[in-house]
N, C-alpha and C positions, 0 to 999 in steps of 0.2 A: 826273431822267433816270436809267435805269437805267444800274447798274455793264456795261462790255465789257470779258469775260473770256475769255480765252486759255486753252487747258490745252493742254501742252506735253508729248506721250508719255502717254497715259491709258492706262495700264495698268490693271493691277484695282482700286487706289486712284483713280487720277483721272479714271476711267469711274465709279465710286460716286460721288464726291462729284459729277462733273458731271452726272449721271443723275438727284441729289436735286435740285441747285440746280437745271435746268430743273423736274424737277415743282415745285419748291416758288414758281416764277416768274419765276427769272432767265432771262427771253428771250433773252439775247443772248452767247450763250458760243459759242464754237467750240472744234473741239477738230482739232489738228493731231497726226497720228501720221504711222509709219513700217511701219507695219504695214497692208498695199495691202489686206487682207482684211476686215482690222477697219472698214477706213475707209470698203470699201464695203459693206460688210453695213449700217451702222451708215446709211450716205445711201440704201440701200435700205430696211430695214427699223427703223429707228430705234436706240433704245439700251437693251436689256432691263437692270432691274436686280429681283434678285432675292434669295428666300434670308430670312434674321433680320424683315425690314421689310416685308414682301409680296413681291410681285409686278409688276414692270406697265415698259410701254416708252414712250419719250418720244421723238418726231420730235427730231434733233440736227443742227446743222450739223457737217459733217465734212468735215476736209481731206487729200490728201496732202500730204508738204511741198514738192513742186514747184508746188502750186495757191496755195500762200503770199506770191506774188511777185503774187495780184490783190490783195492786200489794200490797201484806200485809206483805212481809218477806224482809227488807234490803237486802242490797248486800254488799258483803267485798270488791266487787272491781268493778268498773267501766272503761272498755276496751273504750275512744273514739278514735273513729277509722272515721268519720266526717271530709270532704273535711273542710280545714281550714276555709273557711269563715264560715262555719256552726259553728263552733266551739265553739262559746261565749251560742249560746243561745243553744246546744245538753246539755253543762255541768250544764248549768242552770237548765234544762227541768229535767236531771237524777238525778243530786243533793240531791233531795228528798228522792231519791228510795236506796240513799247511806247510811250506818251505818256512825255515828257520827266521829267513829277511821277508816272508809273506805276509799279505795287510789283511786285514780283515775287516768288510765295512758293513756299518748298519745301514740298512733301506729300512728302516721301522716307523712306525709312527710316534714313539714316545723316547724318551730321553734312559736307552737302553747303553749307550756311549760309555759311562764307568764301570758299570759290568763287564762290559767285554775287556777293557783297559787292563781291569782287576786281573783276569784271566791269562789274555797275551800280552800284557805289555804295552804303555802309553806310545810307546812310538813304532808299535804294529797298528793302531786302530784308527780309524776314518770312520766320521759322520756323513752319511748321504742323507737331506734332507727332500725329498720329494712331496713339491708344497703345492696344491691344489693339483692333483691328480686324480680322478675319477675311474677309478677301476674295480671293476667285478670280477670273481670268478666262482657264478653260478652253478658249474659243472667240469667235471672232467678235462683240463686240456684244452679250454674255451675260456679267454681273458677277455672283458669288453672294456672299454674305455669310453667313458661319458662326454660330455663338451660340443665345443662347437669343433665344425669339421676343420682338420689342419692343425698346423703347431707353431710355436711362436706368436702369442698373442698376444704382445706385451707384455708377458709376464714368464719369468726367470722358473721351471718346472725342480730343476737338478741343484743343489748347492753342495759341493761335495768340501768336509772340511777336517783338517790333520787334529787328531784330539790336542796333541803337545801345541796348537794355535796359529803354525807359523803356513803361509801359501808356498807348495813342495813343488815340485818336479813330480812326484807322483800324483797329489791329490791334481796338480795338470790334466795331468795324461787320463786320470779318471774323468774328471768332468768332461776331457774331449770322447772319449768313447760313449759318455752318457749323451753327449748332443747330437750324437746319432737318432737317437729317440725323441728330445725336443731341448728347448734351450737351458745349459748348464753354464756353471762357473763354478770357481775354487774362491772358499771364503776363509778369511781368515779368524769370524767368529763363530764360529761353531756352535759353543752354548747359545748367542744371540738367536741365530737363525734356528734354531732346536726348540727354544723357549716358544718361539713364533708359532711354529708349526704345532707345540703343544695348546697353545691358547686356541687357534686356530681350530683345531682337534676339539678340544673342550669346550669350545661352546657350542657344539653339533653334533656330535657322534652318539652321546648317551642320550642327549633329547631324542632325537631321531631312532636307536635302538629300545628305548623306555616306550614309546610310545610306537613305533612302528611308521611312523609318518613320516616322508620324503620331504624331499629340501622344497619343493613348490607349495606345500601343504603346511611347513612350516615356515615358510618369508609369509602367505595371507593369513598369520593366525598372531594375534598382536600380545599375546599371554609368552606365547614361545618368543618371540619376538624380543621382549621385556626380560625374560628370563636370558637366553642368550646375549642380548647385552652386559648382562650383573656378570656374567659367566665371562667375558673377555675381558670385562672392565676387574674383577679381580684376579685373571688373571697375568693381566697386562702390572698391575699394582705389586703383585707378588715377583716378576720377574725386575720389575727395577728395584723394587727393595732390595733384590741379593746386587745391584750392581751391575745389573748385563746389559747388553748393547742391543736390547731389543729389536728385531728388525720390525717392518709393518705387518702386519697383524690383518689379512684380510685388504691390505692393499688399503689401511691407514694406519696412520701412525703408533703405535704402542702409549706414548703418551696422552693422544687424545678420548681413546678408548677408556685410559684410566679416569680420566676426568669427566666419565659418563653418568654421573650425578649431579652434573650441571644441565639445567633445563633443556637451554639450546643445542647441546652436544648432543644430547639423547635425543632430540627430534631429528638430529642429522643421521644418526647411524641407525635407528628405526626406520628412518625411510630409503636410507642404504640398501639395510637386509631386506624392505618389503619388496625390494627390486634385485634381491637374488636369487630366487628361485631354482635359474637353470631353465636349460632346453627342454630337460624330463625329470620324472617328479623323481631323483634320485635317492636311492636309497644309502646313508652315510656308512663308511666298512665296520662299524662297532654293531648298525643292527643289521648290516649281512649275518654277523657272528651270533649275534641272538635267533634269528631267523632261520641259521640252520641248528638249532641247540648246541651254540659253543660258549666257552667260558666268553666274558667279556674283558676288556683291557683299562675296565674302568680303576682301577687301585693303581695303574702306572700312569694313567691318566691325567682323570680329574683329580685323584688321589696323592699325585705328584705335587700336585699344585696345592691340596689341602694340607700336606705334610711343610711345604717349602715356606707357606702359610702362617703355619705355628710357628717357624723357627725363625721367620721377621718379624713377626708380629703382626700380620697383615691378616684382618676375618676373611673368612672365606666361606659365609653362610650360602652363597647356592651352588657353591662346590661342594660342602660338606652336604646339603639336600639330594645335589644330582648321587652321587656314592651311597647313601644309604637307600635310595629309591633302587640303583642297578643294583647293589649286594642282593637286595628281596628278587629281583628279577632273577638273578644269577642262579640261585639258591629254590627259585620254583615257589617261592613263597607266594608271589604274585606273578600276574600273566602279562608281556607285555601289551600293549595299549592305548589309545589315545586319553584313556582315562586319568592315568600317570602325571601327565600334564598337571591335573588341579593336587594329585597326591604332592609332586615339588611344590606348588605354589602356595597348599598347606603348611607345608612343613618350616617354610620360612615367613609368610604373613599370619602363622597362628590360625 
């Protein structure tokens, strides 16, 4: 019998992966959002996904969440895929619609994992890490995917992991349904590979949302540059103080990014990032989120790592800079910008 899957807020991530798994054959997925437009486009015209991988749209079931109170048949799995603040009360809300023994996994960008644990239970909840994925969802029912053409490029997209630590039989069977999409495994560090994906996260998303500037505009600009280094370099610093198995960090090592106040190191990884640009001058998903006036995910964020910060003892001045720059943003106090740029650089050079 096939798996019933849930995905809870499909945004540009959970519109992708639920757009492959139907074509790849999973019949039986719903997808419940909050967004009245998406939800009808998507029951009218199915679910385009587009971009890196082809082309092509898949008939979807689609709900709003008032339509969620037909539902009579559990579900084996709950995909949230819900901008982290939503996150307590999406798990809450689908909870019900879950089987007793059913998993529920984060596809999030931020370290959303104890939350849901809190909720359903440690040995319901799975971390899916989805680590350098470039997706949009500009409109309606329309998912793009940035990159170069094709999948499997060396680089590991899916890491799906059991909160309670151990490599299951289920988090298996999830990774292999996710390599339908591109290349997955089951890890058995969970926090490691989360921490990653947050550093990763943090040292691009609020730059890129603060100032509106794509990833090609920010590798030729040696101010962001500098700044995103200080940003991976404490956060790499913050994640080994607590003791975690850091994975690499942009496809280098966790370690050596900490040690980005050494001369030499920092001309390596400045001329790393001046050389990653990308295909298109991409826009990072924190200032999609700015861009169409939404909250930003800066406080699970960088704010994550400001917090985890204080409690090693680890500074975290252009993390605590990047968060107080997006709160003014958030808040409409200031307008995003390229000007933003010299506001961080103030705020920690005085």
């Amino acid at each position: 019998m096939a798996d019933r899957i849930v995905i809870m807020g499909p945004g540009a991530v959970g519109s992708y992966v639920g757009a492959f798994l139907v074509q790849a054959g999973e019949d039986d997925i719903t997808f419940i959002d909050m967004w009245p437009e998406h939800v009808e486009k998507m029951r009218a015209e199915g679910l385009r996904a587009s971009g890196s991988q082809g082309d092509f749209t898949v008939p979807v079931n689609a709900m709003h969440l008032t339509d969620a109170q037909n539902i009579t048949e559990p579900f084996d799995y709950a995909f949230i895929t819900v901008k982290s603040y939503d996150t307590e009360w999406a798990t809450h809300f689908v909870k019900r619609y879950v089987k007793d023994d059913g998993a529920f996994v984060s596809i999030q960008n931020c370290w959303n994992d104890p939350t849901i644990a809190n909720i359903v239970g440690e040995d319901r909840q799975l971390g899916c890490i989805a680590s350098h994925i470039e997706v949009a969802l500009w409109e309606p029912a329309h998912v793009n995917r940035g990159g170069a053409p094709g999948r499997d490029h060396g680089h590991t997209v899916f890491r799906v992991g059991e909160y309670t630590g151990a490599i299951t039989p289920r988090s298996e069977a999830l990774a292999a349904k996710l390599d339908h999409i591109d290349a997955a495994y089951a890890t058995d560090n969970l926090p490691g590979e989360r921490w990653a994906k947050l550093c990763q996260n943090g040292m691009g998303n609020a730059i890129s949302a603060m100032s509106q500037l794509g990833s090609q505009e920010m590798a030729g600009d040696d101010r962001i540059r500098r700044i995103r280094i200080n940003l991976a370099k404490e956060g790499a610093q913050v994640g080994l103080a607590q003791g975690l198995r850091v994975v690499e960090i942009n496809g280098t090592p966790a370690e050596f990014w900490a040690d980005a106040d050494r001369g030499d190191v920092f001309e390596e990884l400045d001329g790393k990032l001046s050389e990653a640009g990308g295909r298109v001058n991409w826009l990072a998903s924190m200032a999609q989120d700015v861009h169409k006036r939404r909250k930003s995910e800066v406080d699970f964020m960088n704010g994550l790592i400001c917090e985890k910060g204080r409690e090693t003892g680890v500074a975290t001045p252009y993390h605590d800079a990047i968060v107080e720059a997006m709160r003014l943003v958030d808040s409409k106090a200031i307008a995003p910008g390229p000007e933003n740029v010299d506001r961080v650089v103030r705020a920690i050079e005085g």
